[in-house]
PDB file of N, CA, C and O in Angstrom:
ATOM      1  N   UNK A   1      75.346  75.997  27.686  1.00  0.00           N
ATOM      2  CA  UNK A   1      76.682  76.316  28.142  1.00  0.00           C
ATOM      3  C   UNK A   1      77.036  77.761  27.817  1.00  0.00           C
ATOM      4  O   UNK A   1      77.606  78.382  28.713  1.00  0.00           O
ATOM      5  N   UNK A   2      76.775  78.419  26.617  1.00  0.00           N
ATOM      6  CA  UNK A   2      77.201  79.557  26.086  1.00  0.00           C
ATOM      7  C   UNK A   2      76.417  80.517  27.050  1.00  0.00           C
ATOM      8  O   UNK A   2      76.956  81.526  27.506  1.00  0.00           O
ATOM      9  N   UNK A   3      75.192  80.182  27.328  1.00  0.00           N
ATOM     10  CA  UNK A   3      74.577  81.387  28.359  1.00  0.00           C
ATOM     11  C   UNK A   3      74.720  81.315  29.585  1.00  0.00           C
ATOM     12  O   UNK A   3      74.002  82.073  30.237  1.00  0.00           O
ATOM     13  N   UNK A   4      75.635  80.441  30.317  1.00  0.00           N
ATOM     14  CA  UNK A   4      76.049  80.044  31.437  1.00  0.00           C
ATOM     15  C   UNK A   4      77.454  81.147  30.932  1.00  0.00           C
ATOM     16  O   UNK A   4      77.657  82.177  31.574  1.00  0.00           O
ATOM     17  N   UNK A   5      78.219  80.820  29.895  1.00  0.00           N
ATOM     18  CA  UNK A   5      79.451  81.667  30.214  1.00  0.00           C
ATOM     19  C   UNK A   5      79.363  83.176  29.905  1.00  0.00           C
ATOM     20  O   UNK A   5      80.159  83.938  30.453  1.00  0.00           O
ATOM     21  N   UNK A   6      78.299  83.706  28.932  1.00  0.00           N
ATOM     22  CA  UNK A   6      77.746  84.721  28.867  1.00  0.00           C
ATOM     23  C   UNK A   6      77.344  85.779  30.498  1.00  0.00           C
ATOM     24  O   UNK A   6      77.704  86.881  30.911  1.00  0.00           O
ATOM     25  N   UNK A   7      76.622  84.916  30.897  1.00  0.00           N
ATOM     26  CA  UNK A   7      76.160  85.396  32.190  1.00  0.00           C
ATOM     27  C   UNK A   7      77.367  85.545  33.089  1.00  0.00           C
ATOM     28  O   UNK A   7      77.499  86.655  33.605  1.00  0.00           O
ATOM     29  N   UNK A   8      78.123  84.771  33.321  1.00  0.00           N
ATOM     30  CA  UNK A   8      79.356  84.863  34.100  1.00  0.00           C
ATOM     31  C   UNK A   8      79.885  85.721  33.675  1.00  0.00           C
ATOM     32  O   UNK A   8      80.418  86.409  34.545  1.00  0.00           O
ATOM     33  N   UNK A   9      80.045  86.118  32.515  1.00  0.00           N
ATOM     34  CA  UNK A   9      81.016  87.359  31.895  1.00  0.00           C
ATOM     35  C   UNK A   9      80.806  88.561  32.317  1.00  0.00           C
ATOM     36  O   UNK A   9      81.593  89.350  32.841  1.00  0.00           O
ATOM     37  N   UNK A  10      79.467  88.691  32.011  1.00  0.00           N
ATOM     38  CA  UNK A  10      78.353  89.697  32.404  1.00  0.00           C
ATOM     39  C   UNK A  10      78.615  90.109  33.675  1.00  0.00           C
ATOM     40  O   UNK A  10      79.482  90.972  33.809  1.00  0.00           O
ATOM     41  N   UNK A  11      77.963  89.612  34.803  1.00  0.00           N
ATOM     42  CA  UNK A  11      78.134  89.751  35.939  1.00  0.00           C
ATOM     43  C   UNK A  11      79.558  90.190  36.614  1.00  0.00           C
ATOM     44  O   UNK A  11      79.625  91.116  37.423  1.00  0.00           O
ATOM     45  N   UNK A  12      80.593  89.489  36.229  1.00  0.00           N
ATOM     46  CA  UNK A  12      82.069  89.934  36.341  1.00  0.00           C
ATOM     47  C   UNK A  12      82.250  91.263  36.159  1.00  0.00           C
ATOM     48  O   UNK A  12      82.617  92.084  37.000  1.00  0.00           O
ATOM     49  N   UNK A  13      81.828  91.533  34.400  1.00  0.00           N
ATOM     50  CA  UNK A  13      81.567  92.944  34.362  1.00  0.00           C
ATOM     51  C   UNK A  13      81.333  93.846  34.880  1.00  0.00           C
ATOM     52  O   UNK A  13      81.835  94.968  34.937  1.00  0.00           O
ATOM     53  N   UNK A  14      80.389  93.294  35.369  1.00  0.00           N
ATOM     54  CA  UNK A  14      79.229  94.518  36.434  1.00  0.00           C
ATOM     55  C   UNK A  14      79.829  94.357  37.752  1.00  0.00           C
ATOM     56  O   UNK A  14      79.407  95.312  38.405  1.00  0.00           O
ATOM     57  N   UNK A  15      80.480  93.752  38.377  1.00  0.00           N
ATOM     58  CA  UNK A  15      81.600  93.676  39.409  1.00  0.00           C
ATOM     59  C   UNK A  15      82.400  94.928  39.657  1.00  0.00           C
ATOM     60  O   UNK A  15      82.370  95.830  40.494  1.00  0.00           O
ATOM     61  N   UNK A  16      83.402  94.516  38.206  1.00  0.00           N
ATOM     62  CA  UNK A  16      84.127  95.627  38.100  1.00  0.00           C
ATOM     63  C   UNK A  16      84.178  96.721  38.415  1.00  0.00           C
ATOM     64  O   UNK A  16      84.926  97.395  39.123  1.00  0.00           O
ATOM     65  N   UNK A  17      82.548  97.033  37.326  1.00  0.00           N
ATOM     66  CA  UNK A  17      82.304  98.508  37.420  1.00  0.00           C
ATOM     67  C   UNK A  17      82.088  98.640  38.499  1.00  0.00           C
ATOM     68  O   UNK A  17      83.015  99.145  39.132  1.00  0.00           O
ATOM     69  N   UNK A  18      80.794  98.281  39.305  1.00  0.00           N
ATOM     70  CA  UNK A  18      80.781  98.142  40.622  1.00  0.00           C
ATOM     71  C   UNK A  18      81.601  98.775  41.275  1.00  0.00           C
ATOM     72  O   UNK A  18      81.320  99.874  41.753  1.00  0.00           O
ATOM     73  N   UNK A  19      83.082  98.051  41.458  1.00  0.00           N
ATOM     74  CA  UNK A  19      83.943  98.159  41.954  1.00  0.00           C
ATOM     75  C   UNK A  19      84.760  99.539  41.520  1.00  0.00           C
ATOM     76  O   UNK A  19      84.623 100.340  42.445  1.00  0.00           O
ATOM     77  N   UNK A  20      85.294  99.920  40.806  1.00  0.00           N
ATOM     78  CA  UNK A  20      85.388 101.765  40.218  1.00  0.00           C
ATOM     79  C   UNK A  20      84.624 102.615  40.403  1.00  0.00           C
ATOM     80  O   UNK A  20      84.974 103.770  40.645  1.00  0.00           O
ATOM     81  N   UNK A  21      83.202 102.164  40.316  1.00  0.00           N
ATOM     82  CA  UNK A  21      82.477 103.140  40.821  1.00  0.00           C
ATOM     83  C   UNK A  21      82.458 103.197  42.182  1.00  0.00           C
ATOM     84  O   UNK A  21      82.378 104.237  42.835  1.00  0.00           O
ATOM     85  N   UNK A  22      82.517 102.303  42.532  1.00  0.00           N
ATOM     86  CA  UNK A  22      82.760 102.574  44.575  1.00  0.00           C
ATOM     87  C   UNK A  22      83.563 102.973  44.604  1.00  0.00           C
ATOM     88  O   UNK A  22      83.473 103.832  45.480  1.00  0.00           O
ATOM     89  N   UNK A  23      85.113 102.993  43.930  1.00  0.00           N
ATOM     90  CA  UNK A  23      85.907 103.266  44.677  1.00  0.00           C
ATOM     91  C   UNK A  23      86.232 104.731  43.887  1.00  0.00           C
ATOM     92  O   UNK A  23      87.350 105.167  44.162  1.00  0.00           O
ATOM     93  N   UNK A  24      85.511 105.488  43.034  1.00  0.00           N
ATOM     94  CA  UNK A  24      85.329 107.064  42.821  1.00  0.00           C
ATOM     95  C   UNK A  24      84.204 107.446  43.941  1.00  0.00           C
ATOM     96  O   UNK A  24      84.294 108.218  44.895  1.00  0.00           O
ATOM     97  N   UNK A  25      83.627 107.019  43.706  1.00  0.00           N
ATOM     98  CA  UNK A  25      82.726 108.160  44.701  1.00  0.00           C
ATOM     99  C   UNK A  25      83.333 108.275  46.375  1.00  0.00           C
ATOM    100  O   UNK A  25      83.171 109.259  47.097  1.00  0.00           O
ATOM    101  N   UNK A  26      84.328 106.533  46.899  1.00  0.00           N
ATOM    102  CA  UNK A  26      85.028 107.219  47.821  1.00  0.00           C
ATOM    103  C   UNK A  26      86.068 107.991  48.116  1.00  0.00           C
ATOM    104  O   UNK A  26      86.391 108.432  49.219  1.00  0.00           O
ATOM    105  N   UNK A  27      86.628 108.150  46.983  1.00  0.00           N
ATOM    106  CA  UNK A  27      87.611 109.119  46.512  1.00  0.00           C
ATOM    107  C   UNK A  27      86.957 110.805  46.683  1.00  0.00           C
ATOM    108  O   UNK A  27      87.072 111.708  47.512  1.00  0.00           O
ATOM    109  N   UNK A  28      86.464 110.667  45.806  1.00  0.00           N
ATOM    110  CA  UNK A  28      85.588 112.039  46.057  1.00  0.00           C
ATOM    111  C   UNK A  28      85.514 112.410  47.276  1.00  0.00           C
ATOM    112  O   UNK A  28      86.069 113.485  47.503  1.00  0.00           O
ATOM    113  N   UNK A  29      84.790 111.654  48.561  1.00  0.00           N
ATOM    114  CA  UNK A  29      84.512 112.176  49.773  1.00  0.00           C
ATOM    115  C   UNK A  29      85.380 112.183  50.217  1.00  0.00           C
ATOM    116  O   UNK A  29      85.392 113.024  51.116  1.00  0.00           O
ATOM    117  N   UNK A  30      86.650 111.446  50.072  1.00  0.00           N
ATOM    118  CA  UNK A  30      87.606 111.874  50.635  1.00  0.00           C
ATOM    119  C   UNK A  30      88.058 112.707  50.458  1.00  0.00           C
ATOM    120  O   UNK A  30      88.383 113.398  51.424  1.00  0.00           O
ATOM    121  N   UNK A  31      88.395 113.209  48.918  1.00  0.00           N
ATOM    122  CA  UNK A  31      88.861 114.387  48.083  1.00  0.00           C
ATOM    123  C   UNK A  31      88.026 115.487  49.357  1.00  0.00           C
ATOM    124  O   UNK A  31      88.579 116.297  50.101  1.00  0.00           O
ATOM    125  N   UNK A  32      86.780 115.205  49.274  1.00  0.00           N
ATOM    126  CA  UNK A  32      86.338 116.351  49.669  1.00  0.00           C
ATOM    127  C   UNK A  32      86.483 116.695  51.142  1.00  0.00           C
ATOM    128  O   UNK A  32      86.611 117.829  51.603  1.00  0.00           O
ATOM    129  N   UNK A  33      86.444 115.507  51.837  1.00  0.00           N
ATOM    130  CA  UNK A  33      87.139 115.684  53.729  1.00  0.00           C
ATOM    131  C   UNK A  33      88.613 116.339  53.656  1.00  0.00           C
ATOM    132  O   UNK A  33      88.956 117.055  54.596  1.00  0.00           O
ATOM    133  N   UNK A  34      89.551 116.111  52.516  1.00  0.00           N
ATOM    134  CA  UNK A  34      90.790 116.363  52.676  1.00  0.00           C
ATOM    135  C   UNK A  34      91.571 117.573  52.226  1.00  0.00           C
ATOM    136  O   UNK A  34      92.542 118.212  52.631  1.00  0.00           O
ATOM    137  N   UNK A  35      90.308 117.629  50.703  1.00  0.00           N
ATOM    138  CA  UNK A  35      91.005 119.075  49.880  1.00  0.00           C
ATOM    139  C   UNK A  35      89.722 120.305  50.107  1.00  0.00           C
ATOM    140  O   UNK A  35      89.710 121.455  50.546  1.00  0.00           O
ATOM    141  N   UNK A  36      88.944 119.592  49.687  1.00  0.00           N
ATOM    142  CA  UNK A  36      88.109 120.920  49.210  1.00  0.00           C
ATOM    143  C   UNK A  36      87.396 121.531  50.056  1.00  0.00           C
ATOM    144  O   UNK A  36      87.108 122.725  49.976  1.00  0.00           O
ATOM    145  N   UNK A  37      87.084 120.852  50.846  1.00  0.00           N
ATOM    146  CA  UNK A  37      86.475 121.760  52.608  1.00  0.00           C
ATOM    147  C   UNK A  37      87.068 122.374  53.183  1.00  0.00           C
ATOM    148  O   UNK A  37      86.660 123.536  53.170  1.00  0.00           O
ATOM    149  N   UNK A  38      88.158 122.174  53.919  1.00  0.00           N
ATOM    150  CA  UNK A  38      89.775 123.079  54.318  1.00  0.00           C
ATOM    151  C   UNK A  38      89.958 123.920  53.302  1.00  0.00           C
ATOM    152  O   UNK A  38      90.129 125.044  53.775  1.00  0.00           O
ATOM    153  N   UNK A  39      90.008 123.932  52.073  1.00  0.00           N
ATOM    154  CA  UNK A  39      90.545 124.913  51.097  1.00  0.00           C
ATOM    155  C   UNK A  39      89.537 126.151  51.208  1.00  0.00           C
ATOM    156  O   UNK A  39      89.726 127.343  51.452  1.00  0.00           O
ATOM    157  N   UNK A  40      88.107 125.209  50.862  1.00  0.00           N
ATOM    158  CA  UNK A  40      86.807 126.812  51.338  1.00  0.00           C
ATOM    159  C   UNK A  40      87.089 127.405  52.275  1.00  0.00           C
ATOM    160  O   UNK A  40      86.990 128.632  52.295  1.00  0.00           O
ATOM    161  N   UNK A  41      87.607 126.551  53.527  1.00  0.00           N
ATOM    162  CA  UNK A  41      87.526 126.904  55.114  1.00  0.00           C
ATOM    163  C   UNK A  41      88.742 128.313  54.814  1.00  0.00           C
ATOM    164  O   UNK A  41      88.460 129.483  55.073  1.00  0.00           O
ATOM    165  N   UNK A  42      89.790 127.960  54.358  1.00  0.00           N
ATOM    166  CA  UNK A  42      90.897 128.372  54.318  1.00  0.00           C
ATOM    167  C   UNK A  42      90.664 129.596  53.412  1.00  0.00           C
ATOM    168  O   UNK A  42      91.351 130.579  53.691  1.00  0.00           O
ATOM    169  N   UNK A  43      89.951 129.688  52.544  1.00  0.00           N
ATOM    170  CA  UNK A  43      89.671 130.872  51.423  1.00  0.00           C
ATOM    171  C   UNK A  43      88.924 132.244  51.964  1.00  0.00           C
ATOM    172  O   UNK A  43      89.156 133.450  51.882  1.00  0.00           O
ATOM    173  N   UNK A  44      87.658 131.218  52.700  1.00  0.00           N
ATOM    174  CA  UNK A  44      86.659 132.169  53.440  1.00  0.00           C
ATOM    175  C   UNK A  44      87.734 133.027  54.662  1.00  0.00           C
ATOM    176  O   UNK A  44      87.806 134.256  54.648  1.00  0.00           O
ATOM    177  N   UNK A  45      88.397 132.309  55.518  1.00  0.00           N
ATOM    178  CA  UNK A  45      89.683 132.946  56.696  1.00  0.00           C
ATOM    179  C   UNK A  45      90.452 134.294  55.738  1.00  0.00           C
ATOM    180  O   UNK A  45      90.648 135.480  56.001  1.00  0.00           O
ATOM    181  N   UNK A  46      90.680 133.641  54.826  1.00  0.00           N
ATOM    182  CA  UNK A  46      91.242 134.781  54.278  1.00  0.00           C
ATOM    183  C   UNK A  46      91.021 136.188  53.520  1.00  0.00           C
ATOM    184  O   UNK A  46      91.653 137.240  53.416  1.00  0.00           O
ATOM    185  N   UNK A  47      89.581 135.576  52.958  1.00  0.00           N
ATOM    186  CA  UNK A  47      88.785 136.769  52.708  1.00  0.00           C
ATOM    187  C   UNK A  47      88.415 137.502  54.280  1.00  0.00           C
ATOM    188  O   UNK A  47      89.030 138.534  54.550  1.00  0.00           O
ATOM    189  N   UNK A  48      87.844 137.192  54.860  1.00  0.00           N
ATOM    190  CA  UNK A  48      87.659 137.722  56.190  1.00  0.00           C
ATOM    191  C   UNK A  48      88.950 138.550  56.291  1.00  0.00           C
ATOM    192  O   UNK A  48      88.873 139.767  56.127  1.00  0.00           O
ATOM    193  N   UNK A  49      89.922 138.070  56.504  1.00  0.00           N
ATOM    194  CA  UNK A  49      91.368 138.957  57.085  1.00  0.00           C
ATOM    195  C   UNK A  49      91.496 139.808  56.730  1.00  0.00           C
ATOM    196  O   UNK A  49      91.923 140.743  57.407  1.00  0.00           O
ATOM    197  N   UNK A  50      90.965 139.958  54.614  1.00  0.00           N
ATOM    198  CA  UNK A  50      91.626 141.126  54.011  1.00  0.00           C
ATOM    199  C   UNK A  50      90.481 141.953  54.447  1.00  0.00           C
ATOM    200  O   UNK A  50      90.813 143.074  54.832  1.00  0.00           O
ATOM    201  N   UNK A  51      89.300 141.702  54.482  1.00  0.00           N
ATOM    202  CA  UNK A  51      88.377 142.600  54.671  1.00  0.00           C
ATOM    203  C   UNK A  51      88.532 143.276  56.160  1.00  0.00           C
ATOM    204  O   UNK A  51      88.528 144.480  56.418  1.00  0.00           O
ATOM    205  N   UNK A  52      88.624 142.549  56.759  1.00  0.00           N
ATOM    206  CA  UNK A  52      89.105 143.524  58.387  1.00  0.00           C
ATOM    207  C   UNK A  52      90.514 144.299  58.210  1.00  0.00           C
ATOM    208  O   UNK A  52      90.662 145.365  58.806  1.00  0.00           O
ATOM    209  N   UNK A  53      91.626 143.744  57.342  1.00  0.00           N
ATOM    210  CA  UNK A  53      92.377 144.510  57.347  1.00  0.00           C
ATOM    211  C   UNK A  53      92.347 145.816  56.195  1.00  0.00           C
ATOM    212  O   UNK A  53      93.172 146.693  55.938  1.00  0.00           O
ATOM    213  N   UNK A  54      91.279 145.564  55.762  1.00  0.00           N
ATOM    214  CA  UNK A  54      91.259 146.577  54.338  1.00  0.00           C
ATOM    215  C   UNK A  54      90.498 147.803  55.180  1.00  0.00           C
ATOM    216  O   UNK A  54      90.810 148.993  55.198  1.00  0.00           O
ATOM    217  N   UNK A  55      89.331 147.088  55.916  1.00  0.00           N
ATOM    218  CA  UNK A  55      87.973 148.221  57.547  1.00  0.00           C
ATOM    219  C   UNK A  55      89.137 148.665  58.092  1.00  0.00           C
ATOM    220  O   UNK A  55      89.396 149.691  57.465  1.00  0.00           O
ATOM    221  N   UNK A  56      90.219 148.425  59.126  1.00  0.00           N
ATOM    222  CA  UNK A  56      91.254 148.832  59.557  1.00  0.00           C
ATOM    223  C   UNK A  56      92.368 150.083  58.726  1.00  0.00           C
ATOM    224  O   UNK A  56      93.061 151.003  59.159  1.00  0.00           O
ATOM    225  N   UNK A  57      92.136 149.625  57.580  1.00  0.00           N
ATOM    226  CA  UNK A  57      93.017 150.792  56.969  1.00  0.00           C
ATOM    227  C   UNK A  57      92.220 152.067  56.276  1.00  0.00           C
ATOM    228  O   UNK A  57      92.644 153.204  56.065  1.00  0.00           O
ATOM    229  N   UNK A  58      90.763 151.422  55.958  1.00  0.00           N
ATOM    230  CA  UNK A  58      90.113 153.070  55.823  1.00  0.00           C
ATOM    231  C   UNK A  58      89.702 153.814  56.981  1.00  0.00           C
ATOM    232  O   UNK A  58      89.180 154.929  56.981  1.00  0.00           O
ATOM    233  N   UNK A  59      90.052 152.924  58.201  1.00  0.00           N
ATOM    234  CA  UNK A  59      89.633 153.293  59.436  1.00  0.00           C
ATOM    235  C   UNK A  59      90.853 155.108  59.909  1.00  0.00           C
ATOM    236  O   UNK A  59      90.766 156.272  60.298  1.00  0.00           O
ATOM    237  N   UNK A  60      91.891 153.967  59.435  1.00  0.00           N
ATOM    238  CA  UNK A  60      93.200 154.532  60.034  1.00  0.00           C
ATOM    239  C   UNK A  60      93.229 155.891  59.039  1.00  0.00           C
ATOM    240  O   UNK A  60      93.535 157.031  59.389  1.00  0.00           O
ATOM    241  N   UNK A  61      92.866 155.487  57.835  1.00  0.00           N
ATOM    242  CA  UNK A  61      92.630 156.860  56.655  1.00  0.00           C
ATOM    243  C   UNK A  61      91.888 157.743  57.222  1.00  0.00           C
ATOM    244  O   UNK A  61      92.489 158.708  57.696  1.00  0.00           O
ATOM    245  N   UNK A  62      90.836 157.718  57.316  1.00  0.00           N
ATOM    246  CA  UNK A  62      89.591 158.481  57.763  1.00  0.00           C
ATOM    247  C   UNK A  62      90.421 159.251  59.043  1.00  0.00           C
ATOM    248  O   UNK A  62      90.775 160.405  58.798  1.00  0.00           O
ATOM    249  N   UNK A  63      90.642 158.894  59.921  1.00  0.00           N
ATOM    250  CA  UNK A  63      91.414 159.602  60.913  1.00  0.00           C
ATOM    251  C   UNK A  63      91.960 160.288  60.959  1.00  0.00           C
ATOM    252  O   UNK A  63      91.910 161.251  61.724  1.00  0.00           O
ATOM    253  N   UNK A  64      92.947 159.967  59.874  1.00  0.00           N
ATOM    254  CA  UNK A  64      94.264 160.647  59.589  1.00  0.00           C
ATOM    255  C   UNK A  64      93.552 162.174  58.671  1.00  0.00           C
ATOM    256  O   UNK A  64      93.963 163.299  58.954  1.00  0.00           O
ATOM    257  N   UNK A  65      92.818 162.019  57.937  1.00  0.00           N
ATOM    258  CA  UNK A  65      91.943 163.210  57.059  1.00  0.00           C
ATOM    259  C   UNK A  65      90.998 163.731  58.316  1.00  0.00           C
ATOM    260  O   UNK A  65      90.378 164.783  58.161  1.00  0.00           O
ATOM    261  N   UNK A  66      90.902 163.100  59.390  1.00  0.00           N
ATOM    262  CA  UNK A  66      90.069 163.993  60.653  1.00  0.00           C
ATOM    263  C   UNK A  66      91.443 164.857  61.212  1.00  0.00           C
ATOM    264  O   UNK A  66      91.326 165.812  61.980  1.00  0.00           O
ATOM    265  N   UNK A  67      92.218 164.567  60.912  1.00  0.00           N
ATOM    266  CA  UNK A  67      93.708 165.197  62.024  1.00  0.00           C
ATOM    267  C   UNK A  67      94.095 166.496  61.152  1.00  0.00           C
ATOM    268  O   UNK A  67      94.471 167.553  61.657  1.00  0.00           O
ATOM    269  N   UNK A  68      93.943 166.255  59.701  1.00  0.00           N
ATOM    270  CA  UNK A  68      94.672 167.923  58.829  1.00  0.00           C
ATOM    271  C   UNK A  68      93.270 168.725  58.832  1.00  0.00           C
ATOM    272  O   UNK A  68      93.209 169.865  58.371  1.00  0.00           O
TER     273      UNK A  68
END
């Protein structure tokens, strides 16, 4: 009897975890479909911008030191 309720315990256990651990790692991918991909997406856009707008303004410099 005792290793009949042992085992049941056990197994329940391992359910659980089971069950937390599935439901982190789908967290995560979601985390990661929702936050952290858009955020790179969104970081990289913006590095890009400053850098064309930073090319644009030594552009406009340079010019301006071709004109005196």
């Amino acid at each position: 009897m005792s290793t009949h309720l042992t085992a049941t315990v056990y197994w329940s256990g391992m359910l659980v975890l089971f069950f937390f651990w599935a439901y982190g790692i789908g967290s995560f991918v979601l985390d990661l479909k929702n936050k952290i991909i858009p955020g790179l997406i969104q970081y990289r856009r913006g590095r890009r911008a400053e850098k064309a707008e930073q090319q644009r303004e030594d552009e406009r410099e340079e010019r301006e030191q071709q004109l005196y």
